[in-house]
N, CA, C and O of each residue as an XYZ file, in Angstrom:
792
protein
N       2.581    -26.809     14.806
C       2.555    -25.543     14.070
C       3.737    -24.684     14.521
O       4.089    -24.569     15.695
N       4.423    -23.981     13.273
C       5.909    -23.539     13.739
C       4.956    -21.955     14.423
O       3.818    -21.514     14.268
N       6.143    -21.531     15.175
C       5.955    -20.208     15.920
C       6.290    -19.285     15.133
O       7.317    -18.654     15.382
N       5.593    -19.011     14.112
C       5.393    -18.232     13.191
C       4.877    -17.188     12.902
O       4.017    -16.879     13.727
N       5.027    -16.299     11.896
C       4.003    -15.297     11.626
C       4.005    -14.891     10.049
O       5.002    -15.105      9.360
N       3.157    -14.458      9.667
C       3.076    -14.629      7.920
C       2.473    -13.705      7.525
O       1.244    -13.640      7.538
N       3.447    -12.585      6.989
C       2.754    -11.180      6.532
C       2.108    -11.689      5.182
O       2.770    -12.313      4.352
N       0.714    -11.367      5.010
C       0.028    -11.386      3.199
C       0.308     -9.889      3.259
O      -0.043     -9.118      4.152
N       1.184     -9.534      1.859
C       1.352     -7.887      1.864
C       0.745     -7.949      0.158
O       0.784     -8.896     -0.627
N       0.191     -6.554     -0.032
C       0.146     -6.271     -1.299
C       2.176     -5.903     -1.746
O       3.168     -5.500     -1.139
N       1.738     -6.472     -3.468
C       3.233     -6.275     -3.871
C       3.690     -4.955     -3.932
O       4.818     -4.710     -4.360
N       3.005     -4.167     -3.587
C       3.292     -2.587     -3.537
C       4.079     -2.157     -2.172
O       4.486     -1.025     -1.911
N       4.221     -3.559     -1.201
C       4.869     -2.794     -0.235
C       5.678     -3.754      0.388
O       6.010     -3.733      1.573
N       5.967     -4.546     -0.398
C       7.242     -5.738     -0.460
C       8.493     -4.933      0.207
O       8.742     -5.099      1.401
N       9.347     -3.971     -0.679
C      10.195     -3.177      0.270
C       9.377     -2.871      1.483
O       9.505     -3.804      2.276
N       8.737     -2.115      1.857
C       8.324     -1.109      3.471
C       8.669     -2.558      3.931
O       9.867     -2.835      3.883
N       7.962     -3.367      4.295
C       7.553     -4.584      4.609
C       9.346     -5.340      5.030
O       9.926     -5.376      6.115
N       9.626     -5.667      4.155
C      10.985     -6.546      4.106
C      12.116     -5.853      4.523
O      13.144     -6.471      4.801
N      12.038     -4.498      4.606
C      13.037     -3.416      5.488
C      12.759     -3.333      7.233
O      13.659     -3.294      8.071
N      11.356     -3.320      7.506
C      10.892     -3.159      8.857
C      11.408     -4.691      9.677
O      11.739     -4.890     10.846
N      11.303     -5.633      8.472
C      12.046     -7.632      8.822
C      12.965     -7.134      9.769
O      13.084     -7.101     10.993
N      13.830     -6.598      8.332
C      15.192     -6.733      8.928
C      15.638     -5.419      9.969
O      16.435     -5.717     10.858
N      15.310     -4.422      9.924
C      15.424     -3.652     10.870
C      15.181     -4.156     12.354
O      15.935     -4.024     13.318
N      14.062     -4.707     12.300
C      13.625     -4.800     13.861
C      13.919     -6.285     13.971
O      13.430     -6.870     14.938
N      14.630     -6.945     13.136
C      15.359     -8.783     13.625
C      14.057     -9.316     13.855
O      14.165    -10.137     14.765
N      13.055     -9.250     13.519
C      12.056    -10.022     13.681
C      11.853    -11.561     12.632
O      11.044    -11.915     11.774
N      12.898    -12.078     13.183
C      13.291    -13.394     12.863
C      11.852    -14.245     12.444
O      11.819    -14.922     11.417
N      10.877    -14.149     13.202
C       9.546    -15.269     13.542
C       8.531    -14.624     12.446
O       7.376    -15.037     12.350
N       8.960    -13.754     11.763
C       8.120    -13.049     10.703
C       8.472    -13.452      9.162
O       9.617    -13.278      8.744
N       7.504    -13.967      8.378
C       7.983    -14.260      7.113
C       7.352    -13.068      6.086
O       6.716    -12.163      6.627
N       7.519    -13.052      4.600
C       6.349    -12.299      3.848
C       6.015    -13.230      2.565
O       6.843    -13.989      2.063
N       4.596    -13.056      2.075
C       4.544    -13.081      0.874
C       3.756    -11.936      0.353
O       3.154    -11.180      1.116
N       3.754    -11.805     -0.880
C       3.046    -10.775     -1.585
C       2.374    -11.466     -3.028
O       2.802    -12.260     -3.865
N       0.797    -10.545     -2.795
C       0.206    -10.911     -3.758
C       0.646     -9.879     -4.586
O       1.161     -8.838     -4.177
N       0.380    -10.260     -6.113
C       0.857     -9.318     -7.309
C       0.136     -7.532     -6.798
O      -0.918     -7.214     -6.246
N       1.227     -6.780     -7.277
C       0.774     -5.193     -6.803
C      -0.258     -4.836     -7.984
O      -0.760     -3.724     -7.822
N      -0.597     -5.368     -8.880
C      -1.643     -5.069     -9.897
C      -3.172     -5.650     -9.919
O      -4.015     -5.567    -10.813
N      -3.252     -6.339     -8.475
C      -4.758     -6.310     -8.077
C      -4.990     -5.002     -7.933
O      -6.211     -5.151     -7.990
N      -4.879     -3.932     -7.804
C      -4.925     -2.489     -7.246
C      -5.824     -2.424     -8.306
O      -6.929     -1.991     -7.977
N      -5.625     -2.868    -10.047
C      -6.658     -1.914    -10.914
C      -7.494     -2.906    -11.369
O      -7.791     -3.081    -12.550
N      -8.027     -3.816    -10.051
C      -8.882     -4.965    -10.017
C      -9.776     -4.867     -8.365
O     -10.475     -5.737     -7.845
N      -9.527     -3.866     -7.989
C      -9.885     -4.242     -6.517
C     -10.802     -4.928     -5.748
O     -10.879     -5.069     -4.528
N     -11.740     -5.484     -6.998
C     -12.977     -6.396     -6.556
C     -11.960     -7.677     -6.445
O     -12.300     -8.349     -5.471
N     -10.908     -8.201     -7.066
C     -10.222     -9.577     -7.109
C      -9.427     -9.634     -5.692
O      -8.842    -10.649     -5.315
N      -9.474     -8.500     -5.002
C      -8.614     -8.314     -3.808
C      -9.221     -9.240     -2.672
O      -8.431     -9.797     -1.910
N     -10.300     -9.392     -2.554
C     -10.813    -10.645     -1.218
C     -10.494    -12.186     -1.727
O      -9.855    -13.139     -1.280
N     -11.094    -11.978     -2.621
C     -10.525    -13.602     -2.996
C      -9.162    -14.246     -2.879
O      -8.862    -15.332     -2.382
N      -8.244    -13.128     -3.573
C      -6.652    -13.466     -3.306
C      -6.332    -13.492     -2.410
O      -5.846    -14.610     -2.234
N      -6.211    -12.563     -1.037
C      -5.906    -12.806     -0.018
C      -6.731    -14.082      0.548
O      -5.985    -14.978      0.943
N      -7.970    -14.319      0.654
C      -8.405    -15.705      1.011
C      -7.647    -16.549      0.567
O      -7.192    -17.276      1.450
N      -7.218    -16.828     -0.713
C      -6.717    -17.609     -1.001
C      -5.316    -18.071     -0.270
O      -4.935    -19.085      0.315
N      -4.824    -16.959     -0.567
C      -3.409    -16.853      0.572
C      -3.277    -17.362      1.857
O      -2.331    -18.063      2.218
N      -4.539    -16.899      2.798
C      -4.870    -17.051      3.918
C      -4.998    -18.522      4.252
O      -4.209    -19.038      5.043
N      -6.343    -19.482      3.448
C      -6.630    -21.190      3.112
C      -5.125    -21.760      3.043
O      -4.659    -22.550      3.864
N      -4.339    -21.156      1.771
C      -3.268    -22.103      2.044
C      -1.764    -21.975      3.236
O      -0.749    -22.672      3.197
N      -2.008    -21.140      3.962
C      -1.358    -20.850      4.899
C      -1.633    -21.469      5.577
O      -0.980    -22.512      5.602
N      -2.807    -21.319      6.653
C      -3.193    -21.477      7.655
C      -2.708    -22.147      8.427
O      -2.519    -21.806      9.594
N      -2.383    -23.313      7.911
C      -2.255    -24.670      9.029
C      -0.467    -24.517      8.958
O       0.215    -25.291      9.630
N       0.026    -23.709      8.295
C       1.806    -23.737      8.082
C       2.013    -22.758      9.274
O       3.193    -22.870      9.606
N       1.279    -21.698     10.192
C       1.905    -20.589     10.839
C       0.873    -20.297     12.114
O      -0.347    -20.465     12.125
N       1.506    -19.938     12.902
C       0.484    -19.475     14.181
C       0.066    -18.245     14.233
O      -0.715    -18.011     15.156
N       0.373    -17.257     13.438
C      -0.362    -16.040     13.258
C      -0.053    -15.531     11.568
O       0.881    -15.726     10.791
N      -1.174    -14.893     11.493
C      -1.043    -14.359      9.738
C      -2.106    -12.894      9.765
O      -3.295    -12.824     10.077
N      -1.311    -11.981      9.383
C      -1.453    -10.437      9.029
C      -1.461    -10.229      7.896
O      -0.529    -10.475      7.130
N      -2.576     -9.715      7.590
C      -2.276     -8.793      6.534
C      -2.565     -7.724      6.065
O      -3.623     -7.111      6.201
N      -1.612     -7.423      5.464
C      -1.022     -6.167      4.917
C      -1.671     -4.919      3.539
O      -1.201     -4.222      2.640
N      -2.729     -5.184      4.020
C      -3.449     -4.298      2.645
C      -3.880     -3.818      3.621
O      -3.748     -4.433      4.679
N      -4.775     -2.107      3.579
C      -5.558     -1.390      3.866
C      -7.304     -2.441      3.305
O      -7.642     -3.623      3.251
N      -7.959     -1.025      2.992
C      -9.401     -1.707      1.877
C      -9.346     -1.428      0.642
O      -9.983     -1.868     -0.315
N      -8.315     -0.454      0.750
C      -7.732     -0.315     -0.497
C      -8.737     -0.662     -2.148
O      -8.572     -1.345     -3.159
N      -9.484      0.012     -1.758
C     -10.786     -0.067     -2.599
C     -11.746     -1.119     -3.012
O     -12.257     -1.131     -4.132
N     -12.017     -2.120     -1.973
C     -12.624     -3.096     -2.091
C     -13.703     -2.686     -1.400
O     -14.474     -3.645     -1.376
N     -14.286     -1.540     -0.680
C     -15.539     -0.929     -0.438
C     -15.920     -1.885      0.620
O     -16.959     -2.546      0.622
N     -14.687     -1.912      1.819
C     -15.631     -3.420      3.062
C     -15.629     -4.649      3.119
O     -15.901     -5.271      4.146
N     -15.233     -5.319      1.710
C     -15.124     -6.415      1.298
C     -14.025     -7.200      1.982
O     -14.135     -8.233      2.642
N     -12.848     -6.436      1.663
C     -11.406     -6.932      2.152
C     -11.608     -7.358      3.645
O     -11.090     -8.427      3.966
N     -12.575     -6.375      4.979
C     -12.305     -6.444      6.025
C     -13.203     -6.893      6.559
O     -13.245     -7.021      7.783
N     -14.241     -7.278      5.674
C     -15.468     -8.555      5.938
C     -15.000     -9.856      5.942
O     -15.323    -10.740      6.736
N     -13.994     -9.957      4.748
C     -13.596    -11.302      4.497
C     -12.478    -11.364      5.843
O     -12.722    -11.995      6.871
N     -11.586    -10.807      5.674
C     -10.672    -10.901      7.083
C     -11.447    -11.068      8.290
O     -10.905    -11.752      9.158
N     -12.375    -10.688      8.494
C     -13.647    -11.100      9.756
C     -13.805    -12.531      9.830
O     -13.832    -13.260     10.822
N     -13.879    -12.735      8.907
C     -15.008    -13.968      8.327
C     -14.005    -15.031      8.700
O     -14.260    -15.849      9.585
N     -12.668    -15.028      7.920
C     -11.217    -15.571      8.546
C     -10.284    -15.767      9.526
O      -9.384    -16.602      9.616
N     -10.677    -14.752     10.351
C     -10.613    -14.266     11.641
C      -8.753    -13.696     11.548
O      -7.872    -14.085     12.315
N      -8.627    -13.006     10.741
C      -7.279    -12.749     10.805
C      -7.449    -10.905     10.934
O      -8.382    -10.104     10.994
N      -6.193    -10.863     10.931
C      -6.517     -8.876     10.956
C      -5.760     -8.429      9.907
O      -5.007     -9.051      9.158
N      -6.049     -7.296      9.949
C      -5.457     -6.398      8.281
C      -5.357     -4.653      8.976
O      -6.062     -4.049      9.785
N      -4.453     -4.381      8.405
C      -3.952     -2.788      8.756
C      -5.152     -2.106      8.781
O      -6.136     -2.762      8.441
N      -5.303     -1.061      9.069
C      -6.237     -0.275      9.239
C      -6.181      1.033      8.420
O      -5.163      1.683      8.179
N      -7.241      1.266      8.094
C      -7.212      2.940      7.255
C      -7.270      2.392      5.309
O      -6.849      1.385      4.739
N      -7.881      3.427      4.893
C      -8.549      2.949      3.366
C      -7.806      2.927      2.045
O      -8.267      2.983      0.905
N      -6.746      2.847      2.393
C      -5.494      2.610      1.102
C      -3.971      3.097      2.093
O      -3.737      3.554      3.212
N      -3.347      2.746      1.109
C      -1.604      2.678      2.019
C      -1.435      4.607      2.014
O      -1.237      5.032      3.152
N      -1.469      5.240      1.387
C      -1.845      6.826      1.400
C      -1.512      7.376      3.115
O      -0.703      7.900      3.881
N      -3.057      6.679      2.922
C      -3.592      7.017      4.238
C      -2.575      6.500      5.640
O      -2.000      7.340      6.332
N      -2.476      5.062      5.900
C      -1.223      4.538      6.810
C      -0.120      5.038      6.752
O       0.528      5.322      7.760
N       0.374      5.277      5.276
C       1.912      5.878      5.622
C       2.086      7.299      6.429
O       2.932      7.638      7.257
N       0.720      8.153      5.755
C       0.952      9.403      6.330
C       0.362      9.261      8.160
O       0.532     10.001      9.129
N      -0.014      8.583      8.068
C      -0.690      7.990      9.619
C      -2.142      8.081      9.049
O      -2.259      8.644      7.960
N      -3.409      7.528      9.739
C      -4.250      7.576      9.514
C      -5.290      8.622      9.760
O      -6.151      9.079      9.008
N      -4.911      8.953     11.330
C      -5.489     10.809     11.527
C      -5.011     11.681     11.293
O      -5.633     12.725     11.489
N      -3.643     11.743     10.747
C      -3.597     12.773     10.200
C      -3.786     13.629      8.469
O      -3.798     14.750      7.961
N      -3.931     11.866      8.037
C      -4.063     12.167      6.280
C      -5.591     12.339      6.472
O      -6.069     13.004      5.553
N      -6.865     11.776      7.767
C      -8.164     11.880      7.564
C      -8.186     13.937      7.876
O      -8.951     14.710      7.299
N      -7.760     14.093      8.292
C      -7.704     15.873      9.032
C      -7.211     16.594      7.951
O      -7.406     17.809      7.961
N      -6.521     16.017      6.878
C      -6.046     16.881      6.135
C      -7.253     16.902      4.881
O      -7.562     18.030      4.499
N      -7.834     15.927      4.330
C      -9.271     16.473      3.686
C      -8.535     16.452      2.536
O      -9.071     17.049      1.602
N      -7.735     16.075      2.365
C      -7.312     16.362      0.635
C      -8.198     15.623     -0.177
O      -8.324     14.402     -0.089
N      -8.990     16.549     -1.191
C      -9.969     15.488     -2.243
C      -9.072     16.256     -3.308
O      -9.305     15.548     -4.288
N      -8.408     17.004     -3.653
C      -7.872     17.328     -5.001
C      -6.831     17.045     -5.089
O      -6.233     17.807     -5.848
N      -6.012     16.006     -4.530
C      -4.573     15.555     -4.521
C      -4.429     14.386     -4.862
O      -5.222     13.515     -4.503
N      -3.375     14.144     -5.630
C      -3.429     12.852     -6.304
C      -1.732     12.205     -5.837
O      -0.698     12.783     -6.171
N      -1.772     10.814     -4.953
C      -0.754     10.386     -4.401
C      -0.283      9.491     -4.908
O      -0.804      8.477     -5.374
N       1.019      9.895     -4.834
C       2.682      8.601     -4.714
C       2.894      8.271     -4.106
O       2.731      9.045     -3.162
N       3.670      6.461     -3.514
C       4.371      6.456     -2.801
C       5.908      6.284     -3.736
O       6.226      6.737     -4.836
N       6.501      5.600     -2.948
C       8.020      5.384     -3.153
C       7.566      4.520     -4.335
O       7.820      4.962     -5.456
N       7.068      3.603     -4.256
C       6.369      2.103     -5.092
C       5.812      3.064     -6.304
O       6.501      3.181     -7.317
N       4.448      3.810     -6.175
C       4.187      4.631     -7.796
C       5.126      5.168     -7.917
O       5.517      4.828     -9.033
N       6.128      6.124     -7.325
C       7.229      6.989     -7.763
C       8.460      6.257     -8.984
O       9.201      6.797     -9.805
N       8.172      4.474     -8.529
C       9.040      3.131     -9.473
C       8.623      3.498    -10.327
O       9.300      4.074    -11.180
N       6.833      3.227    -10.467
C       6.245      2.133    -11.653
C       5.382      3.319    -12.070
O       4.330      2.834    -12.485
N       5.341      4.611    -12.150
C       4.492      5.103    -12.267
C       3.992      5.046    -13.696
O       2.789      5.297    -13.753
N       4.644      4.750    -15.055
C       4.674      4.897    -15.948
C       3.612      3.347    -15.983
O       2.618      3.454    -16.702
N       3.760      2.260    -15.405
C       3.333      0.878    -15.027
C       1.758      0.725    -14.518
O       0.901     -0.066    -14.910
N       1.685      1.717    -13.548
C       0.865      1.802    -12.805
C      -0.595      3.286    -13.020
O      -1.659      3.513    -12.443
N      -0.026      3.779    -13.857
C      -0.632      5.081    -14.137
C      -0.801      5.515    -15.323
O      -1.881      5.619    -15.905
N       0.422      5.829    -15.793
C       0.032      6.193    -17.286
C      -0.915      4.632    -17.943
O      -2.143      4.615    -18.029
N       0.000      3.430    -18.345
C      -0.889      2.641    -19.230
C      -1.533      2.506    -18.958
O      -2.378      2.963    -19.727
N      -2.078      1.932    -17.906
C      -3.256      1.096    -17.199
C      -4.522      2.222    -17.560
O      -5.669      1.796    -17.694
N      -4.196      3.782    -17.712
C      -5.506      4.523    -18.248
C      -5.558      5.233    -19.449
O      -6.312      6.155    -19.763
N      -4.637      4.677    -20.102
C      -3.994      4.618    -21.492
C      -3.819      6.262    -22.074
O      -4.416      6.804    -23.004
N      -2.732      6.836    -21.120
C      -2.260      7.644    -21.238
C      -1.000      7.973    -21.960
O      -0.559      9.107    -22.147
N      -0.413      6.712    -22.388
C       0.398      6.423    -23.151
C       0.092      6.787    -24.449
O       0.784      7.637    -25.008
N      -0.950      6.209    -25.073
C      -1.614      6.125    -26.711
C      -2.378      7.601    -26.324
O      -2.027      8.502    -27.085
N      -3.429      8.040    -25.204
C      -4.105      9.000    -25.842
C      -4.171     10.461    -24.322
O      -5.023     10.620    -23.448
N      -2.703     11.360    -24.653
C      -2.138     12.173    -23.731
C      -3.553     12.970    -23.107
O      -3.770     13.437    -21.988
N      -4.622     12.889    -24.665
C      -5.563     14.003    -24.435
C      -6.481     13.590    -22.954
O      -6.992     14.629    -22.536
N      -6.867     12.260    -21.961
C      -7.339     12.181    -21.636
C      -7.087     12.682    -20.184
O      -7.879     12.699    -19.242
N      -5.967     13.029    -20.230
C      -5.118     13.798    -19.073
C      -6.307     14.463    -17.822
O      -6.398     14.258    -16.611
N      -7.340     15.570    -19.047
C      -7.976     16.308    -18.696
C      -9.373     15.358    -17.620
O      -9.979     15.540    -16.564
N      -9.316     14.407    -18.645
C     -10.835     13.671    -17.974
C     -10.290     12.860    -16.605
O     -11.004     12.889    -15.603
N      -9.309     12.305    -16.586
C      -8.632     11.922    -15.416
C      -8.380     12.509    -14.455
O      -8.703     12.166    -13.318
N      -7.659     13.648    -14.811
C      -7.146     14.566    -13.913
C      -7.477     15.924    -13.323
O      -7.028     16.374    -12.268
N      -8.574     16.682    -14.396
C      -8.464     17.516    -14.029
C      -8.763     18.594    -13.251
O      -8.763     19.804    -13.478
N      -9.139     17.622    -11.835
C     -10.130     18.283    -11.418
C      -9.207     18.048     -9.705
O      -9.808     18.232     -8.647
N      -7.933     17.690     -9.749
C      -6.912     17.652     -9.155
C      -5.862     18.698     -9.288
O      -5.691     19.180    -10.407
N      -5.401     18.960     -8.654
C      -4.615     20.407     -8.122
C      -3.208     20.112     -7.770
O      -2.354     20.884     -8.206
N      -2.769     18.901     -6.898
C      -1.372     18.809     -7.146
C      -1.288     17.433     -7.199
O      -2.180     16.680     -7.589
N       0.230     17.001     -6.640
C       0.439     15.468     -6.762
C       1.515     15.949     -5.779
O       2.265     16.924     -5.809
N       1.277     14.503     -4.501
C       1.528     14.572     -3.153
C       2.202     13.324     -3.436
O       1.711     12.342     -3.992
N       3.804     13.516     -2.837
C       4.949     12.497     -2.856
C       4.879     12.010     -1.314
O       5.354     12.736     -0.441
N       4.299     10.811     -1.002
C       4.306     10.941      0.348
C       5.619      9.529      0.528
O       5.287      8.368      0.290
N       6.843      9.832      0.902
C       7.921      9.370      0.574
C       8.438      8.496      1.823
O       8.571      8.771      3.015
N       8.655      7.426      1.131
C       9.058      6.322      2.616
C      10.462      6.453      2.815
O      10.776      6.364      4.002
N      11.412      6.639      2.014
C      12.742      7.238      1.954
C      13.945      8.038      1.444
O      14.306      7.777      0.297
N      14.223      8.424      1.725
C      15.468      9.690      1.206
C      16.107      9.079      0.254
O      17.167      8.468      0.394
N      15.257      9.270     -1.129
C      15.958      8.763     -2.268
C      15.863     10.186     -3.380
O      14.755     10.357     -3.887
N      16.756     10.988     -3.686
C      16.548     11.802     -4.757
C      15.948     11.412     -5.763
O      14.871     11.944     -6.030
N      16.597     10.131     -6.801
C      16.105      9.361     -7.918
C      14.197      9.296     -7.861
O      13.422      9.392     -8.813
N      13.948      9.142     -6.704
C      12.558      8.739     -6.339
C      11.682      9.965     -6.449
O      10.557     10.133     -6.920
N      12.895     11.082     -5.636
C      12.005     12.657     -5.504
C      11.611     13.097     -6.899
O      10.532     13.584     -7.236
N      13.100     12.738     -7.959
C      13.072     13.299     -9.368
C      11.995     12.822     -9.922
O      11.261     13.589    -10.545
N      11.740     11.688     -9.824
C      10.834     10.566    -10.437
C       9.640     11.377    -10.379
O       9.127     11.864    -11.386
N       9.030     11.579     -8.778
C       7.959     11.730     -8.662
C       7.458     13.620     -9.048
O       6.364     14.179     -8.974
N       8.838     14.139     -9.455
C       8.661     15.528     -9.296
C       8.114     15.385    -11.986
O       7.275     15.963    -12.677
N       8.940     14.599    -12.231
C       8.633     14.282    -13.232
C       6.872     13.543    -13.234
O       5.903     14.034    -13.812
N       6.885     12.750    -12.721
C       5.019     12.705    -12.761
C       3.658     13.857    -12.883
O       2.631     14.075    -13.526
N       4.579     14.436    -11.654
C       3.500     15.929    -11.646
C       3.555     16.789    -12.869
O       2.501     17.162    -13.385
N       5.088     17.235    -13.526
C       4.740     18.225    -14.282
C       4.216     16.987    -15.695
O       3.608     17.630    -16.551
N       4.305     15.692    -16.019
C       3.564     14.623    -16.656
C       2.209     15.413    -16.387
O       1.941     16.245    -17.254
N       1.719     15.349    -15.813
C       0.299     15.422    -15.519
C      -0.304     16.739    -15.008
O      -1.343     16.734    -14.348
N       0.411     17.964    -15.343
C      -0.391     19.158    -15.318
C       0.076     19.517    -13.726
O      -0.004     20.735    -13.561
N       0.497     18.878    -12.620
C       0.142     19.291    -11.529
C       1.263     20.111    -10.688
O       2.413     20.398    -11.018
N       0.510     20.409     -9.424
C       1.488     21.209     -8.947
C       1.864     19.760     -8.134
O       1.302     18.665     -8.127
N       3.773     20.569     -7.069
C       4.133     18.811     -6.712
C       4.367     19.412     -5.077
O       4.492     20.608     -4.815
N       4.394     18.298     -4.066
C       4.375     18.330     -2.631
C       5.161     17.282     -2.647
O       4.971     16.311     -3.380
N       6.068     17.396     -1.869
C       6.909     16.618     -1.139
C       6.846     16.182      0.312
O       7.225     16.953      1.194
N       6.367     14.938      0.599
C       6.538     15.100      2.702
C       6.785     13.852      2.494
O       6.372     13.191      1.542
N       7.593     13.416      3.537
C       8.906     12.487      4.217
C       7.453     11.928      5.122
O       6.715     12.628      5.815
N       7.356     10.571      4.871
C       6.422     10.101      5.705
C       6.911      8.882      6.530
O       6.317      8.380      7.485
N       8.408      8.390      5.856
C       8.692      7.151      6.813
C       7.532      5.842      6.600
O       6.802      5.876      5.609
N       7.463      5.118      7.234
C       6.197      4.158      6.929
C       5.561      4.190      7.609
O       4.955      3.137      7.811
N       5.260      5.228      8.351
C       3.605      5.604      8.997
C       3.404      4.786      9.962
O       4.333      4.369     10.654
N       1.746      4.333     10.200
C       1.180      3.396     10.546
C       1.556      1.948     10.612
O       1.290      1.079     11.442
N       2.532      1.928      9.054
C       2.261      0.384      8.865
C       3.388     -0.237     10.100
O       3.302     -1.409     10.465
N       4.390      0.670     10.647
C       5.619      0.346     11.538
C       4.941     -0.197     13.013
O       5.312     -1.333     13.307
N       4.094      0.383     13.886
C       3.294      0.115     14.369
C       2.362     -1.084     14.070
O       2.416     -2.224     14.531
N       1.548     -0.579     13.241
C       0.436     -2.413     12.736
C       2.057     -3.650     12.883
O       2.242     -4.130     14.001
N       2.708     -3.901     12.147
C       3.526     -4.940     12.158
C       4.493     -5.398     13.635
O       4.730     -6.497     14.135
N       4.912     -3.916     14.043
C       5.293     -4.104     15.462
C       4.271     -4.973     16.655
O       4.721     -5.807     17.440
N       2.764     -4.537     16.565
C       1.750     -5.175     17.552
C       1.552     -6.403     17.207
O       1.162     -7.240     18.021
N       1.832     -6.720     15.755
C       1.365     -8.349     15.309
C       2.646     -8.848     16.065
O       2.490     -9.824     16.799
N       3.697     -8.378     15.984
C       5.245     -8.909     16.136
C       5.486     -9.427     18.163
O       6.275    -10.193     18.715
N       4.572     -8.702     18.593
C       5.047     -8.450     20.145
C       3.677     -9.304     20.767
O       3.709     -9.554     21.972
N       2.430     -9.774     19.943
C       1.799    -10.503     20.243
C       2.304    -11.626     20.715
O       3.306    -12.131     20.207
N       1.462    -12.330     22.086
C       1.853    -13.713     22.428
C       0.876    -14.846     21.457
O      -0.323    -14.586     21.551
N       1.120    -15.753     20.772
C       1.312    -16.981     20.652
C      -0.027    -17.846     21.032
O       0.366    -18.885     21.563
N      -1.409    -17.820     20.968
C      -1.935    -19.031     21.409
C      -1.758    -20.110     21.428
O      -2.564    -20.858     21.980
């Protein structure tokens, strides 16, 4: 078995992920990513990563992965039990990027979040998928019971700020900007990375 390691990442964080590679030369680290559109499936989220996990296994000496629970309600980190592998910690990427105690302390229930990744696809990921495209009016039933829209930003990209500053006034809201870097997840990947080897 090669001396390996094998990030399963959701496709939503393919960049964070493949920047932290090469930043920190962590040569012994590979990635794959499952499609970023299990997100508006999140019950299909244990199975895929199992799946991922079965056909790995016997190719690598350690395998991480890279989802939160990201709305699988326990599922995701039962099955990772069950597999015996580990998975980031904290209940969607939100939460990790901004760190995990400090997005739990902040209590936001009326904020509705971006990262760099929705700030892309938001039109992909948001508008169609709740068919806001064909019918603008539902804005209200979706939204409106949300107050701003929180850019929590992995890097100093204007294009990205514009992007995400265009979403909010899209959607009624007021807009927040905070520079979050990649949080948590720099850490989670660093401890898998500096692990020894059974």
């Amino acid at each position: 078995m090669p001396d390996k390691t094998l990030v399963i990442a959701c496709g939503a964080l393919a960049r964070e992920v493949l920047a932290l590679i090469e930043l920190n030369n962590w040569q012994h680290m590979e990635l794959i990513c499952l499609p970023a559109d299990l997100h508006l499936r999140p019950d299909k989220i244990p199975d895929a990563v199992e799946a991922a996990v079965l056909d790995a296994c016997d190719k690598y000496s350690r395998i991480f992965v890279a989802y939160a629970d990201c709305g699988t309600g326990g599922l995701l980190a039962a099955r990772c039990a069950a597999l015996e592998v580990e998975m980031i910690k904290g209940p969607h990427c939100y939460s990790f990027f901004e760190g995990n105690e400090a997005f739990a302390a902040r209590g936001e229930v009326t904020s509705f979040y971006l990262t760099d990744f929705l700030a892309r696809q938001f039109e992909a990921f948001v508008i169609k998928p709740m068919g806001l495209d064909k019918h603008p009016e539902l804005r209200d039933i979706y939204f409106g019971n949300y107050e701003k829209l929180v850019y929590l930003a992995q890097t100093e990209d204007e294009g990205l700020t514009r992007a995400a500053e265009a979403a909010a006034a899209r959607l009624g809201l007021d807009f927040e900007r905070r520079f979050t870097g990649y949080g948590d997840l720099v850490a989670a990947l660093a401890d898998v990375s500096s692990q020894v080897y059974k």
